[in-house]
N, C-alpha and C positions, 0 to 999 in steps of 0.2 A: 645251502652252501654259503661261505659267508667270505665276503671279498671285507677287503680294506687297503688300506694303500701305503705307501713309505718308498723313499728312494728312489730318483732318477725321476727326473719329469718326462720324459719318454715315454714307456711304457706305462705312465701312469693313465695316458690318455688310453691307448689300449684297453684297459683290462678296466675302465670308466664305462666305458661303454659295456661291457658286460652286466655292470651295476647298474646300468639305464633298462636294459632289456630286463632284468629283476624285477626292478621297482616297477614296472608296466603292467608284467604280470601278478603281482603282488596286490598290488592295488586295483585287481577285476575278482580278485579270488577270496567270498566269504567264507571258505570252507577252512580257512587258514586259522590256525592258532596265533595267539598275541605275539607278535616278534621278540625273539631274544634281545634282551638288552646286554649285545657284544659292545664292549666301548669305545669309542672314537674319539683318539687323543687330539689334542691341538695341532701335533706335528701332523698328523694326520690329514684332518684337515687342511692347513696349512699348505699341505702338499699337492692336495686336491683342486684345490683353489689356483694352484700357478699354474695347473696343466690344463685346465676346467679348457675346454673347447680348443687345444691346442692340436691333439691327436699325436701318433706317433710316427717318429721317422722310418720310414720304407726299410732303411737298414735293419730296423728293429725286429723286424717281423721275421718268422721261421721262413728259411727258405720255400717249405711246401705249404703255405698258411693257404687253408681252402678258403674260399668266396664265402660261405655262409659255412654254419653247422647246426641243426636243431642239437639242442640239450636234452640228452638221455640218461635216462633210471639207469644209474652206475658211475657216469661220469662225477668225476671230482673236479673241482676246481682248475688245481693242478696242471690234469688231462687235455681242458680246455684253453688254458693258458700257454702249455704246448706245441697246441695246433696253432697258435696265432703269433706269438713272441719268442724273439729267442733264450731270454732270461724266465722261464715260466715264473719264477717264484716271487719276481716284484709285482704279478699280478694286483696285489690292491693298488696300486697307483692308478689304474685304472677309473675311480669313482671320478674322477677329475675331468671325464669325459663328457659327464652331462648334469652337472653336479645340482641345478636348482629342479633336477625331476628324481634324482636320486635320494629321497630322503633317508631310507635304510641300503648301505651298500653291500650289509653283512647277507643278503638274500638273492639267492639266483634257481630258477626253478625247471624239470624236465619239461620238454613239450617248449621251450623258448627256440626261436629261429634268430641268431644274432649272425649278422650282415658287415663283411668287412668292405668296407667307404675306403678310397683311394684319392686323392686329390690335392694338387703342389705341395706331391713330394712328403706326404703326410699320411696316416689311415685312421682310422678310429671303427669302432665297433658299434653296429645300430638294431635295434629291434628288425628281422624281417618285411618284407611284405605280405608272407602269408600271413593269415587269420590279422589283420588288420584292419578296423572297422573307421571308415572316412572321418573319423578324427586324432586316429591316429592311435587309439586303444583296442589292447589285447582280449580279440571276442576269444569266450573261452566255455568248455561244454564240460556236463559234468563225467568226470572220471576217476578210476581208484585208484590213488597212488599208497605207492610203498617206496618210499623213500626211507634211508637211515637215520635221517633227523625226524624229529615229531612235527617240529613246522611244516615240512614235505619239503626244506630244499636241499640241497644237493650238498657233500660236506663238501670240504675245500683239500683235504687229503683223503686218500684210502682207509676212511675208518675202519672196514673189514681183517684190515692189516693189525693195524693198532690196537682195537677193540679186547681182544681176549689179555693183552698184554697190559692195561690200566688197573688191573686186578692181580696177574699172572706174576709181573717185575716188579719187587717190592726190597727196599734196601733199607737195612736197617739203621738206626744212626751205631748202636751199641749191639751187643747178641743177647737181645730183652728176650728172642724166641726159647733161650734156656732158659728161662723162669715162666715160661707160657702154657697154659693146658693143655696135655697133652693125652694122647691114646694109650690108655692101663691096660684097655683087652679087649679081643674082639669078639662077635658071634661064636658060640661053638667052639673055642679058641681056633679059630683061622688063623692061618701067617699073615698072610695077606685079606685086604678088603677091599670088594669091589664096590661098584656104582648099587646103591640101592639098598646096600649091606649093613648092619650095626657096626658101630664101635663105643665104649665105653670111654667117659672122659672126666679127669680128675684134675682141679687147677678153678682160679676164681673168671669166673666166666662173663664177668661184671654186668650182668643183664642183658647180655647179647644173645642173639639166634644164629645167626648163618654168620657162620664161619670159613675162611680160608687152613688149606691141610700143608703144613712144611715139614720138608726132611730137614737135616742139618743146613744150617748157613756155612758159607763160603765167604774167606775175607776177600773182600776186594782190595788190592792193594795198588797203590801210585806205581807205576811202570819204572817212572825214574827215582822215586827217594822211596818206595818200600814203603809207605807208611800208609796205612787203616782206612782207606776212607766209608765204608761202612759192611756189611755182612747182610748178601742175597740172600735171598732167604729160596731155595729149591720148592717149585709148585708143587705141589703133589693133587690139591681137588680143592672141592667143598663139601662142608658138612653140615647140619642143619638140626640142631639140639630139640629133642621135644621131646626131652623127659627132665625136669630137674634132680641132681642129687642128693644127697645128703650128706656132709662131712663132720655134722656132731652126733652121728652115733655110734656103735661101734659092734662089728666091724664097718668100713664107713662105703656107702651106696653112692658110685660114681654115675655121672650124667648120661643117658641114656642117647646117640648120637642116631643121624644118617644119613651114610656119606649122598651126597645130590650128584654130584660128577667125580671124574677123576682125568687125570694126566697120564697119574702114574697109581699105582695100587697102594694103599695106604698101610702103614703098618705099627704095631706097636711103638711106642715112642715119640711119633710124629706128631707134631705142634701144632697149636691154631691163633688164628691172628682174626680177628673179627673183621668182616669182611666192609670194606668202605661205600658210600656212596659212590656207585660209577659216574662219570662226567664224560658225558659222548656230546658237549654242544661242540660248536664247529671250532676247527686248531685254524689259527691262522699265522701261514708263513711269514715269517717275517724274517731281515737279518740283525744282529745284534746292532747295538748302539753307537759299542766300543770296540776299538781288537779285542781277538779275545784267540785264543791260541790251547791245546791240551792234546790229550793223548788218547787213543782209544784202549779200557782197560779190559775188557773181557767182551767175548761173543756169548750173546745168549745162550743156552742149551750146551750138548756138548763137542759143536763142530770146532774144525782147525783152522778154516777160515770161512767169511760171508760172504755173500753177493746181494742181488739188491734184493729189496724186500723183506730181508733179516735184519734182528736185532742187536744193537753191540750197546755198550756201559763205557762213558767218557768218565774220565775222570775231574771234572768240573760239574757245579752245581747250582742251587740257589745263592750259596755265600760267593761265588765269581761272577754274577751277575746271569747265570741261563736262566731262560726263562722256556716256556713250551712253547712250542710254534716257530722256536728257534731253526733258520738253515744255516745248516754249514759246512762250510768246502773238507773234502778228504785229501789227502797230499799224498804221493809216492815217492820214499825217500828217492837220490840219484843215486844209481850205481857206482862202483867205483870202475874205474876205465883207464886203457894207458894211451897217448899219446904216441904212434908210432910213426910218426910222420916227423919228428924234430930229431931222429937220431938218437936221443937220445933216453925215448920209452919215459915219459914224464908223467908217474902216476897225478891221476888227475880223480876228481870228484862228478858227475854229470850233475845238474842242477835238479832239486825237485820239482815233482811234474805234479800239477793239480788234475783228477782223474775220478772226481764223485761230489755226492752231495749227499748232506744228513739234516733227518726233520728229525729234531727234539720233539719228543711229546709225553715226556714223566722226566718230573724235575724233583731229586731231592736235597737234602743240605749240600751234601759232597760230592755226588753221583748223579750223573743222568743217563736217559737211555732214550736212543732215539732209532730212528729206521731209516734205512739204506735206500736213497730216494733213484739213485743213479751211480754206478759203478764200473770202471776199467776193468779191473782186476782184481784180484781175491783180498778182502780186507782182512787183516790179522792185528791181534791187542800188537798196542804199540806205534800202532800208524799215526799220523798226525792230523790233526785238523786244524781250521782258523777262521774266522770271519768271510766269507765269500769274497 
């Protein structure tokens, strides 16, 4: 899992000490892979440094923050930050809690017992006492982890969530998928092609093997001015080329496919996109820089509205400054409402009401898509967002 910090010196001590109990067990554990090099900007830093041994205000804390929690196979970051604060998502502020033991704050691992310290009016987060050998290091036996990360530690969002969707949600800048290779014919001539099944494939396949399967794209368009900002392309699988074709002879011998998975069942026609490096290292929360303000333009799949845990398409991108790991607030417009108390029934507006939270985690030129971190009530394209 990988902590870091930004925002508020408060809760920066907080979720410091989470990085402290990391770096403890980190540094007893040869079984570990070389640490990702996540980057730690100066603000970063910077911010670590004014909170370094300050800890956090009692207010700060979740109403129900328990006394300890050992870190378990499944928990996120997040989860953890949770149980202890009441703003979870400024959790990297936290490194600033023990900061000359904390040399990697991006690491926090299962099997940690982190201890919340109470004292004038302050708390901070500390390694346990259990499994702690009289100098104050993490004794540690060996064991099989299965963690989401390859390092073994824990992510900082619900990668399981995410995970099929860094592949899955794919926005076009143009509708490049109409000029892309596509499915001529299948086994036996099938309609449809299941998991496992042949299909035949004609288009320049530029040296690539596993491929992604799309139906038509769909434009995605700006909620308020209607205008393009790029073309989803509809998952349908993968497919995985191991036959090469021929298209200078005649008549001409298309690529011999087979489908690996499916969504949906593949069918003549349908398109492929060669399939990217996936990137599962750890997201981290962070909030934007600057205002930043847009609209939410489509819900994944084909529901009418979201709730948490589902995916929605903003319509802002890399050209507006999002970045991944971006949170940010969901708004409820105000009702309209009258006034029956002045005689005179004075339509009125009620004020919007803030009622959710969204992690970015696929950024492209124009379009992002992020996941529904927490939610009131049913989210529908059109709603708003803004900077937390």
């Amino acid at each position: 899992m990988s902590p870091r910090r930004r925002h508020g010196t408060s809760i920066a001590s907080a979720v410091a000490a989470l990085g402290t109990a990391a770096w403890g067990l980190v540094a007893s554990a040869p079984v570990l892979a070389a640490e990702p090099n996540f980057p730690i900007t100066p603000q970063m830093r910077s911010t670590a440094q004014q909170v370094a041994q300050a800890g956090v205000p009692l207010s700060e804390l979740a109403p129900n923050a328990p006394d300890s929690h050992t870190v378990q196979r499944g928990d996120t970051l997040w989860d953890i930050s949770k149980l202890f604060l009441t703003s979870p998502w400024r959790w990297p502020e936290l490194w600033g809690m023990n900061l000359d033991q904390i040399r990697n704050p991006h690491l926090i691992y299962p099997g940690q017992v982190l201890t919340l310290v109470k004292s004038d009016g302050r708390a901070t987060l500390r390694i346990g006492d259990a499994g702690l050998g009289p100098d104050g290091t993490v004794k540690l036996s060996p064991r099989v982890r299965t963690d989401l990360l390859d390092n073994g530690a824990i992510a900082s969002v619900p990668l399981h969530l995410i995970g099929p969707f860094l592949n899955e949600a794919v926005v076009f800048n143009t509708n490049e998928l109409a000029s892309a290779p596509r499915i001529v014919a299948t086994q036996e001539g099938r309609v449809m092609v299941s998991r496992g099944e042949t299909a035949y494939v004609r288009g320049d396949l530029r040296g690539a093997r596993d491929f992604r399967l799309f139906r038509e794209p769909r434009e995605l368009r700006d909620p308020v001015t209607r205008e393009v900002l790029g073309y989803e392309g509809r998952y349908v699988g993968t497919a995985v080329n191991e036959k090469a074709g021929d298209e200078n002879v005649s008549p001409v011998v298309p690529s011999t496919f087979r489908v690996s998975s499916t969504r949906l069942e593949a069918n003549v026609g349908d398109r492929l996109s060669p399939v990217p490096q996936q990137d599962l290292t750890a997201f981290v929360p962070h909030a934007p820089s600057k205002p930043m303000e847009g609209l939410i333009v489509s819900l994944y799949g084909d529901a009418l509205s979201a709730g948490q845990n589902q995916i929605v398409a903003l319509n802002r991108g890399a050209v507006d400054g999002v970045e991944r790991g971006h949170v940010l607030a969901l708004w409820r417009s105000g009702v309209f409402a009258v006034d029956r108390t002045d005689g005179k029934r004075t339509a009125m507006r009620l004020p919007d009401e803030r009622h959710g939270l969204l992690f970015v985690f696929r950024v492209f030129e124009r379009v992002s898509y992020a996941l529904i971190l927490s939610v009131n009530e049913p989210v529908k394209p059109g709603d708003r967002f803004t900077q937390p």
